[in-house]
VOBA-1610 file (N, C-alpha, C; in pm, whole numbers, padded with zeros to 5 digits, always signed):
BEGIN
Unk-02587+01954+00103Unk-02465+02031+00085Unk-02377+02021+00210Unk-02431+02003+00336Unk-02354+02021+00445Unk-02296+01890+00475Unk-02357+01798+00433Unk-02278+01642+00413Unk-02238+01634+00349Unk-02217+01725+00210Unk-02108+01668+00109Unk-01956+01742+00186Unk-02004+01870+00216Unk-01897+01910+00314Unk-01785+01840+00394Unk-01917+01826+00524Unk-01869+01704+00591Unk-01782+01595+00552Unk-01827+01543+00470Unk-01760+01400+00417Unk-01619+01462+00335Unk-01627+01595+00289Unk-01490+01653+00190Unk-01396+01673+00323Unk-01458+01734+00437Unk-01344+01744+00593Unk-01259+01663+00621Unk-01409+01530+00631Unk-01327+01377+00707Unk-01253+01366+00626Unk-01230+01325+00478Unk-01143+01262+00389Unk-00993+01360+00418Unk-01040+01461+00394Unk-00880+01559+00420Unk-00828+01541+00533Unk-00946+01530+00662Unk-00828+01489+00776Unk-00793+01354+00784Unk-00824+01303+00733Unk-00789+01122+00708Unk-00613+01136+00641Unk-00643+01252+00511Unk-00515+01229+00463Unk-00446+01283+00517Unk-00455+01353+00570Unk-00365+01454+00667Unk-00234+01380+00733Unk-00337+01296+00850Unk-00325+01198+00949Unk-00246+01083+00858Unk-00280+01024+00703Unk-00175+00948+00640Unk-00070+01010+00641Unk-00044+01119+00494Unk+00093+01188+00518Unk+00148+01198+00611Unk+00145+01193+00740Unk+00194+01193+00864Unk+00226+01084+00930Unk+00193+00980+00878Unk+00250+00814+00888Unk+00111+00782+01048Unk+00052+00900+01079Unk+00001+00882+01203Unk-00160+00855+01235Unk-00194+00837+01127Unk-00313+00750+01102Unk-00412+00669+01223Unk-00520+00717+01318Unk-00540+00667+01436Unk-00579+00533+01397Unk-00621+00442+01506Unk-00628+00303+01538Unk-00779+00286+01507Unk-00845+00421+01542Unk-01054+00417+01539Unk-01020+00465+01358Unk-00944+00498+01339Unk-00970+00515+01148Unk-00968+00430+01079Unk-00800+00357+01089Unk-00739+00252+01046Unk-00844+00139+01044Unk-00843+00049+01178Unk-00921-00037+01193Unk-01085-00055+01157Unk-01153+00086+01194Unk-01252+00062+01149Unk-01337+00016+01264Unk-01467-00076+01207Unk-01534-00134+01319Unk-01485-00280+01331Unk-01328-00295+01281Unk-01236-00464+01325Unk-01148-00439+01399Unk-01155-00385+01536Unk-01017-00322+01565Unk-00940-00481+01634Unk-01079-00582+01682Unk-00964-00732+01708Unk-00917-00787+01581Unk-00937-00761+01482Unk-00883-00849+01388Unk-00824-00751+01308Unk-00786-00655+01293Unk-00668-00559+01215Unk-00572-00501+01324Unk-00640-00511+01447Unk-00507-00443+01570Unk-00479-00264+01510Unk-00436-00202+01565Unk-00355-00067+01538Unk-00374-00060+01382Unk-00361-00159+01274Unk-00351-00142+01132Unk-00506-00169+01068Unk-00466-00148+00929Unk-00585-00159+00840Unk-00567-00261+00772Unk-00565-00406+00771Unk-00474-00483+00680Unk-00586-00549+00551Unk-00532-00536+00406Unk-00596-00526+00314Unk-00462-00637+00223Unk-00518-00748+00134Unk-00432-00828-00001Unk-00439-00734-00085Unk-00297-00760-00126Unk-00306-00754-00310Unk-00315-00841-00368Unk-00330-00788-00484Unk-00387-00876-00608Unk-00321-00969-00618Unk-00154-00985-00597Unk-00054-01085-00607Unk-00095-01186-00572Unk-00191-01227-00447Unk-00255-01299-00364Unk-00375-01370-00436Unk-00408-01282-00500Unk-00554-01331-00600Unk-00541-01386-00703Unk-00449-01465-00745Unk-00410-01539-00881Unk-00459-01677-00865Unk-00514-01724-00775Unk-00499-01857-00755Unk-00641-01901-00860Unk-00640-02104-00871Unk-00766-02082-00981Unk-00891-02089-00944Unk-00882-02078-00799Unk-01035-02059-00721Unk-01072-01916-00751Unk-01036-01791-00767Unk-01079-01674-00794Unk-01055-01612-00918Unk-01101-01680-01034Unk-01080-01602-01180Unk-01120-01460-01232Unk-01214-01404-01120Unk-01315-01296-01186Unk-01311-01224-01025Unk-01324-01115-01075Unk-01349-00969-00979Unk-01438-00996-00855Unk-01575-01050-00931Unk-01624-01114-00776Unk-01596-01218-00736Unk-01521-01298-00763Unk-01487-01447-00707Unk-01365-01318-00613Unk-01277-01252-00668Unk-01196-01211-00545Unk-01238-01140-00458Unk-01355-01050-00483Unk-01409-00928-00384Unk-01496-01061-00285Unk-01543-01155-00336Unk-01602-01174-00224Unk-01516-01303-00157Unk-01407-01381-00187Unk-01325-01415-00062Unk-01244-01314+00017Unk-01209-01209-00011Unk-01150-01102+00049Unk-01253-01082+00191Unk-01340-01058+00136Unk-01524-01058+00233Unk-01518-01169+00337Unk-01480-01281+00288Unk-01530-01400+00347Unk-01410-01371+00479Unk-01262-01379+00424Unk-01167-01403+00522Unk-01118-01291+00594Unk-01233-01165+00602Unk-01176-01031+00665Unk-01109-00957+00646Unk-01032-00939+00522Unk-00972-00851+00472Unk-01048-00683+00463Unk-00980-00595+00504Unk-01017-00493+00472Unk-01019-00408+00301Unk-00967-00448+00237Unk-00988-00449+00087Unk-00878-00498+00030Unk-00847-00403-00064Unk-00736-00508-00199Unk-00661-00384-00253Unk-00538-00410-00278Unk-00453-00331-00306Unk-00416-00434-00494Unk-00440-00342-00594Unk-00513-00360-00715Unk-00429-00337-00855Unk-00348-00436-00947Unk-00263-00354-01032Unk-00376-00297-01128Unk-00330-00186-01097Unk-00412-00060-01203Unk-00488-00110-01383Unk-00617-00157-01369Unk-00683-00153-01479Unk-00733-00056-01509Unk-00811+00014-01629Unk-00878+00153-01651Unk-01005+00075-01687Unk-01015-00050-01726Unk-01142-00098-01783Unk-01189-00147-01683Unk-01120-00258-01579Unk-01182-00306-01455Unk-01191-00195-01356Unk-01150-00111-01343Unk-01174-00032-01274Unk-01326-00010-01197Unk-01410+00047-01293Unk-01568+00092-01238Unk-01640-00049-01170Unk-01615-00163-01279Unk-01679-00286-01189Unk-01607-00293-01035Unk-01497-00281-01026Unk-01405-00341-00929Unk-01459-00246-00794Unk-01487-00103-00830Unk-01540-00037-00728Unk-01683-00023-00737Unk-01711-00119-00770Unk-01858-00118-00741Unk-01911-00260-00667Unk-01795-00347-00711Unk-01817-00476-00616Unk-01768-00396-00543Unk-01655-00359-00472Unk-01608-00369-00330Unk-01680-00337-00247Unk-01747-00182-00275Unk-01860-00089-00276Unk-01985-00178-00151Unk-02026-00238-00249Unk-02133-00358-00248Unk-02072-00450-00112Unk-01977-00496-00097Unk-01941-00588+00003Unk-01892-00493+00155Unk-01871-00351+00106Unk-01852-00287+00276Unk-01660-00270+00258Unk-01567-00292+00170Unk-01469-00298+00158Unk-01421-00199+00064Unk-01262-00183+00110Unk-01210-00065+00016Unk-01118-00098-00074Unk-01099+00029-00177Unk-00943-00015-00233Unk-00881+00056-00203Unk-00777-00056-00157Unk-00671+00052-00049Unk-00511+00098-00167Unk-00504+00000-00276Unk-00420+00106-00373Unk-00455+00029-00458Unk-00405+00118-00623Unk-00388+00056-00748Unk-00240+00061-00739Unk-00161-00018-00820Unk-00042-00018-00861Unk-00024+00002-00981Unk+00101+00120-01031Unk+00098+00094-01166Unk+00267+00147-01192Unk+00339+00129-01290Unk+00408+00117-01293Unk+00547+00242-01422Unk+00509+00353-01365Unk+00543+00459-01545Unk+00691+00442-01535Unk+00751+00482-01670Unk+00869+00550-01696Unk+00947+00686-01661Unk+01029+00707-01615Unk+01066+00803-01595Unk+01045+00927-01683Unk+01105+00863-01789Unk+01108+00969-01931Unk+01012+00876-02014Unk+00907+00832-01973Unk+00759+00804-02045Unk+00668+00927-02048Unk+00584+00890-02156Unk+00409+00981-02138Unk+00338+00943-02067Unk+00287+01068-02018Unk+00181+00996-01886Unk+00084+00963-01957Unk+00051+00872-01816Unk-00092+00747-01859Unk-00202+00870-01875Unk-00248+00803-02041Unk-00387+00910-02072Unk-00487+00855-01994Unk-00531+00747-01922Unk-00642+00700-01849Unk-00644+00737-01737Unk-00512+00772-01677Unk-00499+00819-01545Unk-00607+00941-01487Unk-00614+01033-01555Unk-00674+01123-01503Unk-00869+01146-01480Unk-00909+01007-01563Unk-01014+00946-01560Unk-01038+00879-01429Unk-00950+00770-01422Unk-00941+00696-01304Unk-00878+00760-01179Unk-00843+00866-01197Unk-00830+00900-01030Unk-00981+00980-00978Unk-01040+01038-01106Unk-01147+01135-01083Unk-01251+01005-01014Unk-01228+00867-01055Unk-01345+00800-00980Unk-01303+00713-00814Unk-01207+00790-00750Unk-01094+00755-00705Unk-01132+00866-00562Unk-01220+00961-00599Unk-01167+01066-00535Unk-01260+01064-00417Unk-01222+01098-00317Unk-01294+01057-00203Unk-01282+00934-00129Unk-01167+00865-00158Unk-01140+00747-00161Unk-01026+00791-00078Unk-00954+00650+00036Unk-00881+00670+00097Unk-00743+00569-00042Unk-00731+00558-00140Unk-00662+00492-00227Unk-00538+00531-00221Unk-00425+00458-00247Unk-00322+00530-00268Unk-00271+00481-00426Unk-00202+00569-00480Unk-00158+00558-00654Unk-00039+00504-00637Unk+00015+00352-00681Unk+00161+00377-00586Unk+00199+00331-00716Unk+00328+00407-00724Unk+00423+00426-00851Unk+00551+00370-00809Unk+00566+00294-00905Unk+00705+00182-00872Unk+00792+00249-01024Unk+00858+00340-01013Unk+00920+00413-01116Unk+01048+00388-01179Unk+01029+00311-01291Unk+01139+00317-01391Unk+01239+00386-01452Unk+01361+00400-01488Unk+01427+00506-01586Unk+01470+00417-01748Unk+01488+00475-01816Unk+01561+00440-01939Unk+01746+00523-01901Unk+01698+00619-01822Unk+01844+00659-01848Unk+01912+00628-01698Unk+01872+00649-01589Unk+01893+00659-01468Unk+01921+00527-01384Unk+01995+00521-01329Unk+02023+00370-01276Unk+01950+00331-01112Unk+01915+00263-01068Unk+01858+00222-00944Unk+01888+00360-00818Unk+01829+00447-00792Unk+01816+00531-00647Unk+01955+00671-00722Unk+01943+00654-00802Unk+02001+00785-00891Unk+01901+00950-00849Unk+02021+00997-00794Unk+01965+01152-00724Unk+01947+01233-00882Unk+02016+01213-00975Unk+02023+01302-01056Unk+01848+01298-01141Unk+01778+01151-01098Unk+01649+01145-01199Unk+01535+01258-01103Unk+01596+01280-00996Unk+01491+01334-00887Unk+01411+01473-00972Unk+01488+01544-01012Unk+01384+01642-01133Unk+01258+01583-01191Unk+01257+01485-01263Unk+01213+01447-01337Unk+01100+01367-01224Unk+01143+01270-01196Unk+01025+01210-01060Unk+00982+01289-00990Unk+01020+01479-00969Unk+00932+01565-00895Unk+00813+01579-00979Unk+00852+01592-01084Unk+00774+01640-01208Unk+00649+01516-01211Unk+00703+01411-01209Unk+00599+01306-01243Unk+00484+01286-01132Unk+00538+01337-00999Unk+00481+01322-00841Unk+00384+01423-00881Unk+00436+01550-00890Unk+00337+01687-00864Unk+00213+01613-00960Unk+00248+01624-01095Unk+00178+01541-01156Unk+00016+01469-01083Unk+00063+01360-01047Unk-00009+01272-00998Unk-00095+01375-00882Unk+00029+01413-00783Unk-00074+01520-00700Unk-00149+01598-00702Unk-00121+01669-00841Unk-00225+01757-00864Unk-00404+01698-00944Unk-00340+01535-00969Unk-00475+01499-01037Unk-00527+01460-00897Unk-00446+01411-00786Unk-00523+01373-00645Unk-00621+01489-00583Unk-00552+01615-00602Unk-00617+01718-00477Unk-00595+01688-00362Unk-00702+01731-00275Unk-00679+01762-00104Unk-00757+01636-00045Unk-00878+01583-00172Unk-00990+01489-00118Unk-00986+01322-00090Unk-00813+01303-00205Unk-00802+01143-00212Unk-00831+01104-00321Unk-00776+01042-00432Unk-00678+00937-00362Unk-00546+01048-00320Unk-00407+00961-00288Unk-00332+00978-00243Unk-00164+00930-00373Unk-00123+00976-00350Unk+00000+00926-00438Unk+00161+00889-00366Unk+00197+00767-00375Unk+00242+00691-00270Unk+00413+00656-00382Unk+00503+00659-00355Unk+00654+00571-00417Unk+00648+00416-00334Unk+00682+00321-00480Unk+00678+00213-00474Unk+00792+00149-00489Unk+00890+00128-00389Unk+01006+00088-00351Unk+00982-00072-00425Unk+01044-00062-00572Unk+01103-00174-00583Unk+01225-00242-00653Unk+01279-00378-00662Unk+01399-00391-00663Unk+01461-00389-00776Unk+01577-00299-00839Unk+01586-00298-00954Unk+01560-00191-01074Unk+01401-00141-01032Unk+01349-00018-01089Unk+01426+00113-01041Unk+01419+00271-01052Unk+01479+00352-01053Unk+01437+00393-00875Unk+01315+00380-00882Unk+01282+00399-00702Unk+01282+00265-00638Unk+01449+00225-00598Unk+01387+00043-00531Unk+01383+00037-00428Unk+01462+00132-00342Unk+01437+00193-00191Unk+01360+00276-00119Unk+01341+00265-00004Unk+01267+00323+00073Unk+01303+00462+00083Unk+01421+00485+00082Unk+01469+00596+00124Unk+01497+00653-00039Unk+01455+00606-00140Unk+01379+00714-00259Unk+01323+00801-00271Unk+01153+00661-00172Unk+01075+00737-00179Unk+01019+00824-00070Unk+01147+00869+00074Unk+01142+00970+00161Unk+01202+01090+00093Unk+01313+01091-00001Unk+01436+01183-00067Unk+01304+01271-00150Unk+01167+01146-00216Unk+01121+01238-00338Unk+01012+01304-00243Unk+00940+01260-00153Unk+00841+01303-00128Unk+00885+01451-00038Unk+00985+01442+00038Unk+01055+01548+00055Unk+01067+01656-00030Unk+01127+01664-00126Unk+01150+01741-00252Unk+01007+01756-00313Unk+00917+01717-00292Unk+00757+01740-00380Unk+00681+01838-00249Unk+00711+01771-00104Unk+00674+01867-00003Unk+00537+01878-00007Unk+00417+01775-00016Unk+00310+01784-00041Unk+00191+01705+00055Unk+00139+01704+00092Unk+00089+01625+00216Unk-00010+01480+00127Unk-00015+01510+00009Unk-00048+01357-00038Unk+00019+01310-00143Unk+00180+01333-00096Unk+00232+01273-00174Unk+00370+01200+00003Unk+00338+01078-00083Unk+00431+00974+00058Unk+00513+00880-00025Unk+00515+00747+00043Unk+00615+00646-00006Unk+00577+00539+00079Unk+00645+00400+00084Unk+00615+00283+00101Unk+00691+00200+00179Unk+00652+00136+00251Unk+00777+00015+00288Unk+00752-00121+00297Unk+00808-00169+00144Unk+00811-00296+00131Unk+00895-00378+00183Unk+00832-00468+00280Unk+00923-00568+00314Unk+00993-00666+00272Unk+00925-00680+00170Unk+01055-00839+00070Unk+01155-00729-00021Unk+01104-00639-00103Unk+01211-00560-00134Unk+01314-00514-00076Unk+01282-00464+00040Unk+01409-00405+00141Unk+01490-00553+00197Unk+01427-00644+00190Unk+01512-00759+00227Unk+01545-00812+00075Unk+01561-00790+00003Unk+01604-00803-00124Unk+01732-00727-00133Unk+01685-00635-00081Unk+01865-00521-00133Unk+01946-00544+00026Unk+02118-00546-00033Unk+02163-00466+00104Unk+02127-00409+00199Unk+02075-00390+00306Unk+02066-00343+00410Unk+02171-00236+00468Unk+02154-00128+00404Unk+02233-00001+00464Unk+02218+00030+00654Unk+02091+00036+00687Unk+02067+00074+00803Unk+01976-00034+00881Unk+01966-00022+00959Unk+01890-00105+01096Unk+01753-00063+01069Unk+01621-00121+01046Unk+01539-00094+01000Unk+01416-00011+01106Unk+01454-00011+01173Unk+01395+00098+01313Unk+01433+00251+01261Unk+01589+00287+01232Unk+01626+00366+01221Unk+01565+00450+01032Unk+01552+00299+01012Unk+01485+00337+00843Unk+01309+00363+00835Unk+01219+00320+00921Unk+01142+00345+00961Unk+01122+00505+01043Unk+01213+00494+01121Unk+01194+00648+01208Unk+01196+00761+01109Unk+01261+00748+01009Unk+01329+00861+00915Unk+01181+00871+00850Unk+01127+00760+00785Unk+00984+00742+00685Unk+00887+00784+00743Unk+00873+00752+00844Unk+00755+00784+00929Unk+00661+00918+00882Unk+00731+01022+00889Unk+00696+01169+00834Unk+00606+01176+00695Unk+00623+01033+00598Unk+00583+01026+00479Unk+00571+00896+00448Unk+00534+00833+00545Unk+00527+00676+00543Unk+00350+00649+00501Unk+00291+00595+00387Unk+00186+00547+00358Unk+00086+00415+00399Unk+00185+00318+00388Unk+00193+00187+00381Unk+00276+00117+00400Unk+00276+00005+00443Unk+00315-00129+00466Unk+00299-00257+00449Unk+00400-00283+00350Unk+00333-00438+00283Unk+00445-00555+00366Unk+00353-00615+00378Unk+00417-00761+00466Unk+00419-00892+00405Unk+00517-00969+00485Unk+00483-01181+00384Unk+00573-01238+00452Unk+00504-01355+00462Unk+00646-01457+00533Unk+00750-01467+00436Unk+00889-01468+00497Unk+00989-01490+00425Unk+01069-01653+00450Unk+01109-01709+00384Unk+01167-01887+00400Unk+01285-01799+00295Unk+01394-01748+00379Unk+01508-01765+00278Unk+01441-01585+00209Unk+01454-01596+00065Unk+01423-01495+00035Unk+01285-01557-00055Unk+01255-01645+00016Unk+01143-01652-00088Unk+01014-01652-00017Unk+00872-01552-00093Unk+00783-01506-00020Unk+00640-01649-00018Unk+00656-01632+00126Unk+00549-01709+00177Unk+00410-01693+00251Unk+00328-01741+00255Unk+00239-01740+00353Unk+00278-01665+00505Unk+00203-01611+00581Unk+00229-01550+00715Unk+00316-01656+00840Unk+00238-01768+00770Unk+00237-01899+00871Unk+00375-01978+00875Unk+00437-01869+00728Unk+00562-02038+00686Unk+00695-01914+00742Unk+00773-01951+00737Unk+00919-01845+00663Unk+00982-01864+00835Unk+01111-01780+00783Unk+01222-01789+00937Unk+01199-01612+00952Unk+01129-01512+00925Unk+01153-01390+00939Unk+01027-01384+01075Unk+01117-01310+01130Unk+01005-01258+01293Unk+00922-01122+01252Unk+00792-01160+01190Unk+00711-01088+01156Unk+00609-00998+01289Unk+00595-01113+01398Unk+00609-01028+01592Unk+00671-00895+01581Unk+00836-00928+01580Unk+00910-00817+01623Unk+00871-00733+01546Unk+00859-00732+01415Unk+00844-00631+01327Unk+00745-00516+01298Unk+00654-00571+01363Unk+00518-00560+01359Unk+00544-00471+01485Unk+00565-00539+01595Unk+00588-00426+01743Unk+00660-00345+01698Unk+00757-00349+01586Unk+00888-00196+01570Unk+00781-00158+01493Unk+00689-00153+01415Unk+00619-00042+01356Unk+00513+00050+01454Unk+00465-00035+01579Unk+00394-00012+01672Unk+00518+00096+01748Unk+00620+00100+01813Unk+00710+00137+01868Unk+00734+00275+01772Unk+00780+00237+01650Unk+00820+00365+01536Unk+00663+00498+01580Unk+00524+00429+01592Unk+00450+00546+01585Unk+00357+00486+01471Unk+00372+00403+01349Unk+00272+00375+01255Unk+00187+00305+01308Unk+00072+00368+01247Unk-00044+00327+01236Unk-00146+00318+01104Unk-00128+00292+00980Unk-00162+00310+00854Unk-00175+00147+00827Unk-00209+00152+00680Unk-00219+00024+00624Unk-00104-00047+00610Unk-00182-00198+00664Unk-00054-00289+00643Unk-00127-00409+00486Unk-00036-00401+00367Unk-00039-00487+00271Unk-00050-00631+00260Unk-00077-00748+00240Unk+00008-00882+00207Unk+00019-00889+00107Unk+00113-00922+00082Unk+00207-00893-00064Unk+00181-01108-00017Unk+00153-01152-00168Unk+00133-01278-00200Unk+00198-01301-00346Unk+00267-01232-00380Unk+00337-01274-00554Unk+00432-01406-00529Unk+00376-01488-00594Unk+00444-01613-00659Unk+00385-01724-00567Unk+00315-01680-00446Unk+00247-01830-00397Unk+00164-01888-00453Unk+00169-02058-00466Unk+00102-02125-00570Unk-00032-02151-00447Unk-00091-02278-00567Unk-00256-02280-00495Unk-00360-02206-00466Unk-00440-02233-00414Unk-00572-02203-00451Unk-00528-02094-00350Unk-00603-01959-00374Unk-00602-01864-00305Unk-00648-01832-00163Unk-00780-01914-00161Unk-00832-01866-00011Unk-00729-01990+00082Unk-00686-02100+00029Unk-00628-02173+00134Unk-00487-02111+00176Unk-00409-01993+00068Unk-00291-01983+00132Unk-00320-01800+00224Unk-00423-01730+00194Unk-00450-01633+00231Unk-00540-01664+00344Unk-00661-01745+00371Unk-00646-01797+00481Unk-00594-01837+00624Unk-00452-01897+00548Unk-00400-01913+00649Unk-00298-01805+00695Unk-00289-01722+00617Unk-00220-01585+00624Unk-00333-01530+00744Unk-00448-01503+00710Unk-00524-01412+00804Unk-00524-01498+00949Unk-00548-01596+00984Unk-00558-01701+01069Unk-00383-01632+01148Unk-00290-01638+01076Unk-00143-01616+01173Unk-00168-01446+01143Unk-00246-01385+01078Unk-00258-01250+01126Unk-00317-01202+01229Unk-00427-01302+01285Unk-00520-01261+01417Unk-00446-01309+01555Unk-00361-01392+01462Unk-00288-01457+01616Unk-00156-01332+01643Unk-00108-01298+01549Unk+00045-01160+01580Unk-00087-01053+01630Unk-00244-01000+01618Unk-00259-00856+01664Unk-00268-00951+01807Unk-00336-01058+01811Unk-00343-01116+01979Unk-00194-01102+02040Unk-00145-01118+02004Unk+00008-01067+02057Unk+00045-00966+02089Unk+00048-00901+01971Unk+00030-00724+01975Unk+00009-00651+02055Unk-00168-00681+02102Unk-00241-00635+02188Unk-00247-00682+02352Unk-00178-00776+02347Unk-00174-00873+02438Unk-00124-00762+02565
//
């Protein structure tokens, strides 16, 4: 009883320390602190398409092989139990599911299944939110996305997972500063938001991204990263975007939480382009840390 305790403490101050964008370096990292630096860095699934990894363990265990701290996961209800039971098995986490509701949709009936096996888990639920009626970063849908947040929060609790806004381009939340406006208005310590980097370089650029960071920070979850060539997403190793600097402005801003690789649309075999992603990831924390 006093370790189930225990272990219900750590998890709450874990989330605590998320909601707060301030997440320490001995949490984050783990026992990799040379090869994740200050962050926790974990693929998504985007990354795992290639035809070397067809099946759950073909991906849980190159994830294993090339140091990844886990996998950020589009939301199955059926893969689910296997998926956390490989990771389980290999010493690795899932660091989110993705899934994707309607504004003025029914909520997912599986949802409340799958967060219950969720719980105790440092996961985040990240909701990339649609409207039928509402147009891209529309204040007027914010009722309705409180409604859908509490929602989610109240199937999270105090123990984890976590429920995160998924800034993307096009959908009703495609900005960052959505998902600071909603999590604000929900006022909940596990409920945050996201900052995607190819998305925000997808839209206009309103502000200087230091200054868009400083504001998030308070409710900042995550951080998904990728080389950029132009606007198109690459490997760590390829692109003209200074992923250095960026990386020090999140160090500078105060974050310390998970950092993503977002891999959607790179071709080839998976471990050779994620690979070489982790390979120019050990070389930016040697920098980092330098």
């Amino acid at each position: 009883m006093t370790d189930r305790l225990t272990r219900r403490r750590f998890h709450h101050n874990v989330l605590t320390a998320l909601a707060g964008g301030r997440l320490l370096s001995s949490v984050a990292a783990a026992d990799e602190p040379q090869v994740h630096g200050p962050f926790a860095f974990y693929a998504m699934d985007t990354g795992l398409r290639g035809p070397d990894v067809p099946t759950l363990e073909k991906k849980v265990a190159l994830l294993k092989k090339l140091g990844f701290r886990g996998i950020g996961y589009t939301l199955n209800h059926r893969e689910l139990p296997p998926l956390l039971d490989l990771l389980d098995a290999a010493g690795l986490e899932l660091s989110a599911v993705y899934t994707t509701p309607v504004l003025e949709g029914e909520a997912d009936p599986g949802l409340p299944d799958s967060v219950k096996r969720l719980n105790g888990r440092p996961t985040r639920i990240e909701l990339a939110v649609s409207s039928r009626k509402f147009r891209p970063s529309d204040p007027d849908g914010d009722r309705a996305g409180k409604q859908l947040l509490e929602r989610v929060s109240d199937l999270c609790g105090d123990t984890g997972p976590v429920a995160s806004v998924y800034p993307h381009r096009g959908l009703w939340t495609e900005r960052v500063e959505d998902g600071v406006r909603l999590a604000r208005l929900v006022g909940r310590k596990n409920v945050g938001t996201h900052f995607n980097l190819v998305h925000w370089k997808w839209l206009p650029q309103r502000r200087p991204p230091a200054e868009l960071l400083k504001e998030a920070l308070p409710h900042l979850l995550c951080v998904t990263i990728n080389g950029l060539k132009g606007d198109a997403i690459v490997p760590l190793d390829e692109g003209d975007f200074d992923l250095g600097d960026f990386l020090k402005l999140l160090v500078k801003t105060g974050y310390r939480g998970r950092v993503g690789l977002q891999g959607y649309g790179v071709p080839g075999p998976s471990e050779e382009h994620l690979g070489r992603s982790m390979r120019k990831w050990h070389e930016l924390m040697r920098r980092l840390q330098a």
